[in-house]
C-alpha positions as CSV (number, residue, x, y, z in Angstrom):
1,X,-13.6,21.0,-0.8
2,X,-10.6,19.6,1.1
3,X,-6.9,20.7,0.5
4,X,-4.3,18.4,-0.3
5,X,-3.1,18.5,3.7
6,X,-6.5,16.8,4.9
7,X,-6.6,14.1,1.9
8,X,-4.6,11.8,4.2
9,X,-5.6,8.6,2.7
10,X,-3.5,8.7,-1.0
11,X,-4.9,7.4,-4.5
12,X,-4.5,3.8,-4.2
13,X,-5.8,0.6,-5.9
14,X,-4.5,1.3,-9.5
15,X,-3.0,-2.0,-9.5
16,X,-3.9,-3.0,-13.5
17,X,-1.2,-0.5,-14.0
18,X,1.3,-2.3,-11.6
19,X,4.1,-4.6,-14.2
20,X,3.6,-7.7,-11.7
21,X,0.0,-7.3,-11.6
22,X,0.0,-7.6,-15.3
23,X,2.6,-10.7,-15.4
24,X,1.0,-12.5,-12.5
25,X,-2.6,-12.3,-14.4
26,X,-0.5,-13.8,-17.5
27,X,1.0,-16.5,-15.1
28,X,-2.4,-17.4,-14.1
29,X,-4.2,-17.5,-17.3
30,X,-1.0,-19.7,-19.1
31,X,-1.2,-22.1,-15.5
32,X,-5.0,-22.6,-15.8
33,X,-4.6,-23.7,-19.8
34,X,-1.5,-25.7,-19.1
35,X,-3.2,-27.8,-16.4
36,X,-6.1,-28.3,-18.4
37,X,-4.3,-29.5,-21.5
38,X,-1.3,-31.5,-19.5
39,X,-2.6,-33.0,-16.3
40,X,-5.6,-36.1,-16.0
41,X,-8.9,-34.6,-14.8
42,X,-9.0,-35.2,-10.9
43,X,-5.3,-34.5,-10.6
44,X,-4.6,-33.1,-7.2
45,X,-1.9,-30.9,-8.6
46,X,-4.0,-28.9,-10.9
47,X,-5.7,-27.2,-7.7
48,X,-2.6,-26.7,-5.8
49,X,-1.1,-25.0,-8.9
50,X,-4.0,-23.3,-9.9
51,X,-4.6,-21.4,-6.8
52,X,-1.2,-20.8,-6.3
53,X,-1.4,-18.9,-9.6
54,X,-4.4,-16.9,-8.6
55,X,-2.8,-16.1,-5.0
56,X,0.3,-14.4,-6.8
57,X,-2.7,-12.5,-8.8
58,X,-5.6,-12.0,-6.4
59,X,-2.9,-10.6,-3.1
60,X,-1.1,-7.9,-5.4
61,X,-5.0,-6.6,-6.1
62,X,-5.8,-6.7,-2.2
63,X,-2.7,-5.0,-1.4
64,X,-3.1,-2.5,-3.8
65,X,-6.7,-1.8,-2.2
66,X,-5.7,-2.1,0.9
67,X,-2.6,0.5,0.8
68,X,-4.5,3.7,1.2
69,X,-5.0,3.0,5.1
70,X,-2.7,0.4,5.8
71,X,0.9,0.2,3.6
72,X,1.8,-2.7,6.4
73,X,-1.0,-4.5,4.7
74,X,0.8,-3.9,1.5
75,X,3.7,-4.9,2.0
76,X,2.3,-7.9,3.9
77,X,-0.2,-9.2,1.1
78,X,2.4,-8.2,-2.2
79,X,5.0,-10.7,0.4
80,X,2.0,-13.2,0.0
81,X,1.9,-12.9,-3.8
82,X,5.5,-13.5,-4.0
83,X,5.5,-16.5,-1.8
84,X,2.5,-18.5,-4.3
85,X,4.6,-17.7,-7.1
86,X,7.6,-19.2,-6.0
87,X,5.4,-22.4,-5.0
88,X,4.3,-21.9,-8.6
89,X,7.9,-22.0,-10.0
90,X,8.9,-25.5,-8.1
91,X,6.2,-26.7,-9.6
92,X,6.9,-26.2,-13.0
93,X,10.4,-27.4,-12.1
94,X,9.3,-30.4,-10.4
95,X,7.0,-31.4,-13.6
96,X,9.8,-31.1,-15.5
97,X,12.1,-33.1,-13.4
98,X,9.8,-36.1,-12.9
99,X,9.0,-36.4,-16.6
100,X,13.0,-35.5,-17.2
101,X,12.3,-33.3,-19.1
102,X,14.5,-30.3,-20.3
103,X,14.9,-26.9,-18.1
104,X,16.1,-24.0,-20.3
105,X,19.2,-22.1,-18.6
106,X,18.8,-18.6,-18.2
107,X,20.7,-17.4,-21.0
108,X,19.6,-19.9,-23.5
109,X,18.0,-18.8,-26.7
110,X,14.7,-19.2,-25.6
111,X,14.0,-18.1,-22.3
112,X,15.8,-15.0,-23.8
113,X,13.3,-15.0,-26.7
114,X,10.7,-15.6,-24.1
115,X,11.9,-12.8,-22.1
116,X,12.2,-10.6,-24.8
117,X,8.5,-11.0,-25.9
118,X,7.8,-9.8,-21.9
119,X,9.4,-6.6,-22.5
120,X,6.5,-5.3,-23.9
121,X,4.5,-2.6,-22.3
122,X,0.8,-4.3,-21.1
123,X,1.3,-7.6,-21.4
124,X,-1.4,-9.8,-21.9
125,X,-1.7,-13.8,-22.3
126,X,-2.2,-13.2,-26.0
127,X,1.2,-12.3,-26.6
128,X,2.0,-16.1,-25.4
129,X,-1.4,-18.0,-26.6
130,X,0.2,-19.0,-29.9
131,X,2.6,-20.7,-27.9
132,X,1.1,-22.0,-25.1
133,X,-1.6,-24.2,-26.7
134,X,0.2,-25.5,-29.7
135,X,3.7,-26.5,-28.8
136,X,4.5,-29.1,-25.9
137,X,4.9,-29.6,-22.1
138,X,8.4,-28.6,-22.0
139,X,8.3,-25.8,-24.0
140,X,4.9,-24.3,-22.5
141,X,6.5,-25.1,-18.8
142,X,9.4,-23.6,-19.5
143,X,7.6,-20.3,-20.7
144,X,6.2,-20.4,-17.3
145,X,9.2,-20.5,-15.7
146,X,10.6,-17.9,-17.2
147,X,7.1,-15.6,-16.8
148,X,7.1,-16.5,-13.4
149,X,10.6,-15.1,-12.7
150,X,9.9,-12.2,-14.9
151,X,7.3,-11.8,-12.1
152,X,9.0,-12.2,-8.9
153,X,11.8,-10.2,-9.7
154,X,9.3,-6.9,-10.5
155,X,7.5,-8.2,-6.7
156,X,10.7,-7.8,-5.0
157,X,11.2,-4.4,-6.6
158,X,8.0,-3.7,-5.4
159,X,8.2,-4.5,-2.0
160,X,11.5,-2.7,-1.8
161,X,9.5,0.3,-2.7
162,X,7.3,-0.1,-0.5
163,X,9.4,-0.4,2.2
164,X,11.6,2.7,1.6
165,X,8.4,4.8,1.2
166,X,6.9,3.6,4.6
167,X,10.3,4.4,6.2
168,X,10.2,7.9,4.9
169,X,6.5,8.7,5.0
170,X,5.3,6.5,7.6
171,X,2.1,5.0,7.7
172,X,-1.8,6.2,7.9
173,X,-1.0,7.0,11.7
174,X,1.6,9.6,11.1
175,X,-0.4,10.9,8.1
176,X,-3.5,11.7,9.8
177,X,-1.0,13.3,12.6
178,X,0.2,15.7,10.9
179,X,-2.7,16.5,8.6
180,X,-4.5,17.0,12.2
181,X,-2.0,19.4,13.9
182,X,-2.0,21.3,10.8
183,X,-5.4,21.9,10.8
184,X,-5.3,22.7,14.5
185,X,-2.1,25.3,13.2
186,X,-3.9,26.4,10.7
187,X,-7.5,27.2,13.1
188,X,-5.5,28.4,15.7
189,X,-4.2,31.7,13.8
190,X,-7.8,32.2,12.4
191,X,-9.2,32.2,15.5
192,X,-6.5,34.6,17.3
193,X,-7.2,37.2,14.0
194,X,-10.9,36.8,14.8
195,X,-11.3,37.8,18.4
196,X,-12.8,41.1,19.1
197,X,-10.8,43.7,20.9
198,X,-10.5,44.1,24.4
199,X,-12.3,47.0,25.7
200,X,-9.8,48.4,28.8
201,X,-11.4,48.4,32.5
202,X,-12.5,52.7,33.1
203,X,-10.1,53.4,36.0
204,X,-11.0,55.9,38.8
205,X,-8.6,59.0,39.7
206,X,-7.2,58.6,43.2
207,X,-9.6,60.1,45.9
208,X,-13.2,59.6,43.8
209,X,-14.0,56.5,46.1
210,X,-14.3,56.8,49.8
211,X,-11.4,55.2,51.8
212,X,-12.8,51.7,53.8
213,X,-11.3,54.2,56.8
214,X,-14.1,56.8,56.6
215,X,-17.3,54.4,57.5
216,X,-15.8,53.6,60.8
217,X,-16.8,55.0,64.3
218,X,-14.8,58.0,65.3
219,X,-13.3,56.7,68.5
220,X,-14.7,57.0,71.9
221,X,-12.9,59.7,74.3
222,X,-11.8,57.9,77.6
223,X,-14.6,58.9,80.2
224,X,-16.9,61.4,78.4
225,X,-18.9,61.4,74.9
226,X,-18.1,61.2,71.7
Protein backbone atom coordinates (compact mmCIF):
# COMPACT_ATOMS: atom_id res chain seq x y z
CA UNK A 1 0.00 0.00 0.00
CA UNK A 2 1.48 3.42 -0.73
CA UNK A 3 1.79 6.33 1.80
CA UNK A 4 0.45 9.49 1.31
CA UNK A 5 4.24 10.87 0.19
CA UNK A 6 4.30 8.50 -3.03
CA UNK A 7 0.39 9.34 -4.07
CA UNK A 8 1.80 12.19 -6.08
CA UNK A 9 -0.99 12.48 -8.48
CA UNK A 10 -4.10 14.05 -6.05
CA UNK A 11 -7.93 13.11 -6.24
CA UNK A 12 -9.10 14.87 -9.14
CA UNK A 13 -12.08 14.80 -11.58
CA UNK A 14 -14.96 15.50 -9.06
CA UNK A 15 -16.14 18.20 -11.13
CA UNK A 16 -20.21 17.45 -10.70
CA UNK A 17 -19.38 18.91 -7.29
CA UNK A 18 -17.68 22.10 -8.80
CA UNK A 19 -20.68 25.37 -8.61
CA UNK A 20 -19.72 26.34 -12.29
CA UNK A 21 -19.83 22.87 -13.45
CA UNK A 22 -23.32 22.74 -12.20
CA UNK A 23 -24.36 26.41 -13.65
CA UNK A 24 -22.62 25.77 -16.96
CA UNK A 25 -24.72 22.33 -17.37
CA UNK A 26 -27.91 24.61 -16.59
CA UNK A 27 -26.66 27.20 -19.19
CA UNK A 28 -26.47 24.55 -21.61
CA UNK A 29 -29.58 22.70 -21.12
CA UNK A 30 -31.75 26.36 -20.94
CA UNK A 31 -29.53 27.46 -24.44
CA UNK A 32 -30.43 24.15 -26.27
CA UNK A 33 -34.43 24.71 -25.37
CA UNK A 34 -34.31 28.39 -26.05
CA UNK A 35 -32.86 27.84 -29.54
CA UNK A 36 -35.23 25.23 -30.24
CA UNK A 37 -38.30 27.07 -29.27
CA UNK A 38 -36.94 30.81 -30.58
CA UNK A 39 -34.86 30.42 -33.63
CA UNK A 40 -36.11 28.93 -37.53
CA UNK A 41 -34.83 25.43 -38.02
CA UNK A 42 -31.49 25.83 -40.16
CA UNK A 43 -30.54 29.05 -38.33
CA UNK A 44 -26.81 29.30 -38.33
CA UNK A 45 -26.91 30.81 -34.77
CA UNK A 46 -28.38 27.92 -33.03
CA UNK A 47 -25.05 25.91 -33.64
CA UNK A 48 -22.77 28.70 -32.79
CA UNK A 49 -24.74 29.14 -29.52
CA UNK A 50 -25.24 25.78 -28.82
CA UNK A 51 -21.69 24.64 -28.86
CA UNK A 52 -20.63 27.60 -27.23
CA UNK A 53 -22.92 26.44 -24.36
CA UNK A 54 -21.49 22.96 -24.33
CA UNK A 55 -17.75 24.35 -24.54
CA UNK A 56 -18.35 26.34 -21.13
CA UNK A 57 -19.70 22.71 -19.95
CA UNK A 58 -17.67 20.00 -21.66
CA UNK A 59 -13.79 22.22 -20.82
CA UNK A 60 -14.57 22.56 -17.00
CA UNK A 61 -15.13 18.48 -17.10
CA UNK A 62 -11.69 18.04 -19.13
CA UNK A 63 -9.93 20.27 -16.81
CA UNK A 64 -11.11 18.72 -13.94
CA UNK A 65 -9.82 15.26 -15.49
CA UNK A 66 -6.98 16.52 -16.60
CA UNK A 67 -5.64 18.30 -13.17
CA UNK A 68 -4.20 15.29 -11.46
CA UNK A 69 -1.04 15.39 -13.88
CA UNK A 70 -1.16 18.62 -15.38
CA UNK A 71 -2.94 21.86 -13.25
CA UNK A 72 -1.47 24.04 -16.46
CA UNK A 73 -4.03 22.08 -18.32
CA UNK A 74 -6.50 23.20 -15.78
CA UNK A 75 -6.12 26.30 -15.69
CA UNK A 76 -5.77 26.40 -19.49
CA UNK A 77 -9.15 24.42 -20.34
CA UNK A 78 -11.39 26.12 -17.12
CA UNK A 79 -9.80 29.69 -19.22
CA UNK A 80 -11.52 27.92 -22.37
CA UNK A 81 -14.79 27.47 -20.55
CA UNK A 82 -14.92 30.91 -19.55
CA UNK A 83 -14.14 32.28 -22.95
CA UNK A 84 -17.45 30.19 -24.68
CA UNK A 85 -19.55 31.57 -22.10
CA UNK A 86 -18.77 34.96 -22.57
CA UNK A 87 -19.47 34.38 -26.50
CA UNK A 88 -22.58 32.88 -25.01
CA UNK A 89 -23.56 36.13 -23.14
CA UNK A 90 -23.14 38.57 -26.37
CA UNK A 91 -25.26 36.48 -27.82
CA UNK A 92 -28.04 36.63 -25.74
CA UNK A 93 -27.35 40.42 -25.68
CA UNK A 94 -27.18 40.71 -29.29
CA UNK A 95 -30.70 38.80 -29.68
CA UNK A 96 -32.02 41.09 -27.52
CA UNK A 97 -30.62 44.09 -29.17
CA UNK A 98 -31.69 43.22 -32.75
CA UNK A 99 -35.26 42.38 -31.78
CA UNK A 100 -35.02 45.66 -29.15
CA UNK A 101 -35.89 43.99 -26.93
CA UNK A 102 -35.50 44.76 -23.08
CA UNK A 103 -32.16 43.89 -21.04
CA UNK A 104 -32.84 43.63 -17.26
CA UNK A 105 -30.16 45.84 -15.24
CA UNK A 106 -28.43 44.11 -12.69
CA UNK A 107 -30.28 45.15 -9.79
CA UNK A 108 -33.67 45.02 -11.15
CA UNK A 109 -36.25 42.85 -9.57
CA UNK A 110 -35.86 40.10 -11.71
CA UNK A 111 -32.46 39.24 -12.40
CA UNK A 112 -32.36 39.55 -8.59
CA UNK A 113 -35.22 37.01 -8.33
CA UNK A 114 -33.38 35.05 -10.91
CA UNK A 115 -30.28 35.19 -8.97
CA UNK A 116 -31.87 34.39 -5.90
CA UNK A 117 -33.45 31.15 -7.26
CA UNK A 118 -29.31 30.28 -8.18
CA UNK A 119 -28.47 30.47 -4.71
CA UNK A 120 -29.46 27.14 -4.22
CA UNK A 121 -27.19 24.41 -3.41
CA UNK A 122 -27.14 21.75 -6.75
CA UNK A 123 -28.67 23.51 -9.17
CA UNK A 124 -30.36 21.85 -11.77
CA UNK A 125 -32.37 23.17 -15.05
CA UNK A 126 -35.50 22.18 -13.23
CA UNK A 127 -35.39 24.98 -10.88
CA UNK A 128 -35.73 27.25 -14.19
CA UNK A 129 -38.01 24.80 -16.60
CA UNK A 130 -41.22 26.46 -15.40
CA UNK A 131 -39.78 29.47 -16.73
CA UNK A 132 -37.96 28.75 -19.48
CA UNK A 133 -40.59 27.13 -21.67
CA UNK A 134 -43.67 29.02 -20.79
CA UNK A 135 -42.89 32.69 -20.64
CA UNK A 136 -41.20 34.67 -23.75
CA UNK A 137 -37.96 35.49 -25.49
CA UNK A 138 -37.07 38.33 -23.35
CA UNK A 139 -37.71 37.00 -20.30
CA UNK A 140 -36.14 33.45 -21.01
CA UNK A 141 -32.89 35.46 -22.56
CA UNK A 142 -32.59 37.43 -19.88
CA UNK A 143 -32.61 34.37 -17.42
CA UNK A 144 -29.62 33.42 -19.40
CA UNK A 145 -27.89 36.28 -18.98
CA UNK A 146 -28.13 36.46 -15.67
CA UNK A 147 -27.16 32.35 -15.34
CA UNK A 148 -24.45 32.91 -17.47
CA UNK A 149 -22.87 35.61 -15.27
CA UNK A 150 -23.76 33.69 -12.18
CA UNK A 151 -21.35 31.32 -14.10
CA UNK A 152 -18.40 33.23 -15.09
CA UNK A 153 -18.00 35.01 -11.97
CA UNK A 154 -17.69 31.30 -9.99
CA UNK A 155 -14.97 30.50 -13.34
CA UNK A 156 -12.89 33.40 -12.43
CA UNK A 157 -12.93 32.31 -8.81
CA UNK A 158 -11.91 29.22 -9.96
CA UNK A 159 -9.10 29.96 -12.01
CA UNK A 160 -7.81 32.25 -9.26
CA UNK A 161 -7.67 29.21 -7.22
CA UNK A 162 -6.06 27.53 -9.26
CA UNK A 163 -3.54 29.77 -9.86
CA UNK A 164 -2.59 30.48 -6.16
CA UNK A 165 -2.38 26.71 -5.58
CA UNK A 166 0.02 26.00 -8.52
CA UNK A 167 2.16 28.94 -7.18
CA UNK A 168 2.40 27.34 -3.78
CA UNK A 169 2.46 23.67 -4.67
CA UNK A 170 3.74 23.66 -8.03
CA UNK A 171 2.94 21.30 -10.57
CA UNK A 172 3.19 17.28 -11.18
CA UNK A 173 6.99 17.95 -11.72
CA UNK A 174 7.78 19.26 -8.37
CA UNK A 175 5.41 16.67 -6.84
CA UNK A 176 6.90 13.64 -8.13
CA UNK A 177 10.36 15.47 -6.97
CA UNK A 178 9.95 15.50 -3.81
CA UNK A 179 7.89 12.39 -3.37
CA UNK A 180 11.16 10.84 -5.15
CA UNK A 181 13.96 12.27 -2.81
CA UNK A 182 11.89 11.28 0.01
CA UNK A 183 11.84 7.89 -0.88
CA UNK A 184 15.54 7.95 -1.68
CA UNK A 185 15.71 9.79 2.18
CA UNK A 186 13.67 7.46 3.42
CA UNK A 187 15.80 4.11 1.72
CA UNK A 188 18.90 5.59 2.41
CA UNK A 189 18.61 5.33 6.39
CA UNK A 190 17.23 1.77 5.97
CA UNK A 191 19.84 0.67 4.12
CA UNK A 192 22.73 2.30 6.41
CA UNK A 193 20.75 0.36 9.70
CA UNK A 194 20.96 -2.76 7.58
CA UNK A 195 24.51 -3.27 6.75
CA UNK A 196 26.36 -5.91 8.58
CA UNK A 197 29.28 -4.97 10.75
CA UNK A 198 32.66 -4.59 9.75
CA UNK A 199 34.83 -7.29 10.86
CA UNK A 200 38.42 -5.42 11.70
CA UNK A 201 41.63 -6.55 9.54
CA UNK A 202 43.81 -9.21 12.43
CA UNK A 203 47.02 -7.17 12.70
CA UNK A 204 50.46 -8.79 13.27
CA UNK A 205 52.84 -7.74 16.38
CA UNK A 206 55.95 -6.00 15.11
CA UNK A 207 58.71 -8.67 14.33
CA UNK A 208 56.23 -11.86 13.39
CA UNK A 209 56.94 -11.21 9.54
CA UNK A 210 60.44 -11.38 8.14
CA UNK A 211 61.93 -7.88 7.10
CA UNK A 212 62.14 -7.67 2.93
CA UNK A 213 66.07 -7.04 4.27
CA UNK A 214 66.63 -10.66 5.37
CA UNK A 215 66.10 -12.59 1.84
CA UNK A 216 68.93 -10.67 0.32
CA UNK A 217 72.56 -11.92 -0.29
CA UNK A 218 74.95 -11.14 2.51
CA UNK A 219 77.48 -8.98 0.67
CA UNK A 220 80.50 -10.20 -0.99
CA UNK A 221 83.97 -9.44 0.88
CA UNK A 222 86.34 -7.53 -1.50
CA UNK A 223 88.85 -10.28 -2.85
CA UNK A 224 87.96 -13.46 -0.93
CA UNK A 225 84.58 -15.56 -0.24
CA UNK A 226 81.68 -15.00 1.21
Amino acid sequence: MSTPEENFIPPHGNYQELLSYQKAEVVYDLTFRFCERFFKKGDRTIDQMVQAARSGKQNIVEGSKASGTSKEMEIKLTNVARASLEELLVDYQDYLRFRDLKLWPKDSMEAQYVRKLGNKSHVTYETYREFCESRPAEVVANIAICLIHQTNYLLDQQIRRLEKDFVQHGGLRERMTRVRLAWRNRNQGKKGNDEPPQIPRKTEPPGSHPSPDSHKPSPKKPGGRR
